[in-house]
C-alpha positions, 0 to 999 in steps of 0.5 A, a space after each residue: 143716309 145710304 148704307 152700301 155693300 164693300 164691293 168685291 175684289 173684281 179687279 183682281 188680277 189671277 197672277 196677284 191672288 196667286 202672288 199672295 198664296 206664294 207669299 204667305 207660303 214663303 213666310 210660313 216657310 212652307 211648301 203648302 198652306 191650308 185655308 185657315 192659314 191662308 185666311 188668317 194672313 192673306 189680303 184676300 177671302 178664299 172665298 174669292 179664290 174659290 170663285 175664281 179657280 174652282 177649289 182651294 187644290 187648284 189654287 195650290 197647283 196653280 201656285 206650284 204649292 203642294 196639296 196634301 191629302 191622305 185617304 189611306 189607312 185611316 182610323 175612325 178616331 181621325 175621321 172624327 177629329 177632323 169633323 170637329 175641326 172643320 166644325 170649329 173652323 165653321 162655327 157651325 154644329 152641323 155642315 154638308 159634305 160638300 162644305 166639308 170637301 172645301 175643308 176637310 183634310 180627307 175624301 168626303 165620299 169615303 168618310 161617309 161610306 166609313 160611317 154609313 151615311 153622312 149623318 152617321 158621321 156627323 154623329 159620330 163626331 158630337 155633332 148634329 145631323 144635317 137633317 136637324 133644323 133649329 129654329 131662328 127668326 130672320 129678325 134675331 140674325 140681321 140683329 146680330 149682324 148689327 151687333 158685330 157690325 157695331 163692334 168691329 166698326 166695319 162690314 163683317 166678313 165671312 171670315 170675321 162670322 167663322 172667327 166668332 164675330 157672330 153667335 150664328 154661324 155661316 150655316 144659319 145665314 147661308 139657310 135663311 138668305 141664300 149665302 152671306 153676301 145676301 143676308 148683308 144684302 138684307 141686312 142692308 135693305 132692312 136698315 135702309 127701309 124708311 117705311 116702317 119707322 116707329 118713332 111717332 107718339 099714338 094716343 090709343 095705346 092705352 086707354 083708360 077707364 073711368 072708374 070714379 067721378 072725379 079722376 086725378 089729372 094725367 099729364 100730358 105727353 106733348 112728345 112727338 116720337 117715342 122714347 125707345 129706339 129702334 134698331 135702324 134708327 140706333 144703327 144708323 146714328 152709330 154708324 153716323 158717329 164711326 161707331 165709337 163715342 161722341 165725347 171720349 172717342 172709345 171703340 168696341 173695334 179697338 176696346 172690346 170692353 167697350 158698350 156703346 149706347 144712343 143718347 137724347 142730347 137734348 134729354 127726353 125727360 126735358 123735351 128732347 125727341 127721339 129724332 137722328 138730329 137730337 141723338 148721338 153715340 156715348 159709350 157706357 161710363 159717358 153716358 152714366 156720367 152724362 144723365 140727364 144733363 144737355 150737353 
């Protein structure tokens, strides 16, 4: 089974993104509207309209919509305040002053000048300096990647990571991989790598000694594959089943309560190995009340 990326809105008309920002204008009744408001309603990324005008400021123009920036009289109290919500905006802790200028509601340049530097900034504000890098495996983001991806039942958007979808922020993705789009790029070549499967039995994993002459009798283990499943395997079996439970239908993407598990429905314990023919999606209350019954 392949998994593939959602392809871009390449086809997307300049008049049709623009339409949309009028639109939501309209119904927010409205002469301007921010990013967060157009991300919130609108049936595109910004990101996409980033790429294709340059900036959200030319967007507004383009749309006949006004652009509302102030950068006089400013106190060191509101500087703060929007440093903080432009972190809240980003999930992140720490961001550039290039992100901020996408964001932020004043001049980046002026901002860092107030403070002395932009670190002094972000310091300023309860937040860490760009020069502080914090320590993450690849391993523990295409991790959660899965995670959000399982709860959300689809491809996670970048707008999904700012809205908490992720414990990392776009920040983390866009430092290890380059942007998000290439950490789903990765995440979508380490599910699809077939070559570093573990599921095989290997009897010199643990070697006994003998200690005295006449030692009891172990039982022989004539299981093919281990019991434990790893993370492509797990992944590809829920995304197999839609992500939602194989005997009462319940959804993390619908029910957030919900926790989904990977079942041996012949089970181990009887004979069953740990192969994508023989297991399937059981959210937690199914699976508790299936044990180790073959159903």
């Amino acid at each position: 089974m392949e998994f593939k990326l959602n392809d871009y809105h390449r086809n997307i008309s300049d008049d049709e993104l623009i339409s949309d920002v009028v639109r939501i204008a309209t119904m927010l009744e409205k002469n301007t509207i921010t990013i967060e408001e157009y991300d919130k309603y609108g049936n595109y990324n910004h990101t996409t309209y980033n790429r294709r005008f340059g900036s959200w400021k030319m967007v507004l123009k383009t749309a006949g919509l006004e652009y509302c920036k102030r950068n006089f009289h400013i106190t060191n109290e509101e500087y703060v305040e929007d440093l903080q919500r432009v972190s809240k905006l980003l999930m992140a802790d720490s961001f550039s002053a290039t992100e901020y200028s996408k964001y932020g509601n004043y001049d980046k340049g002026k901002l860092s000048k107030r403070f002395n530097g932009w670190n002094n900034a972000l310091l300023a504000a309860g937040l860490v300096s760009t020069d502080f890098k914090k320590s993450i495996d690849d391993t523990e983001l295409l991790n959660d990647i899965e995670r959000a991806w399982i709860k959300l039942g689809r491809q996670p958007t970048s707008t999904d990571i700012k809205n908490g979808a992720s414990k990392y922020s776009l920040n983390s993705y866009s430092r290890h991989f380059g942007s998000w789009r290439k950490a789903l790029e990765a995440f979508v070549e380490y599910i699809n790598d077939d070559t570093v499967e573990t599921t095989e039995n290997t009897d010199n994993e643990t070697e006994e000694k003998i200690i005295v002459t006449k030692a009891i009798p172990k039982t022989i283990d004539t299981h093919k594959t281990k019991r434990d499943i790893n993370l492509r395997l797990r992944f590809k079996v829920m995304q197999r089943d839609k992500f939602k439970c194989c005997m009462c239908g319940a959804s993390p993407a619908t029910d957030p309560s919900v926790v989904l598990h990977i079942d041996h429905i012949k089970p181990w314990s009887k004979g069953g190995e740990t192969v994508i023919e023989n297991l399937q999606t059981l959210c937690s209350k199914c699976n508790l009340g299936k044990s180790d019954l073959e159903l």
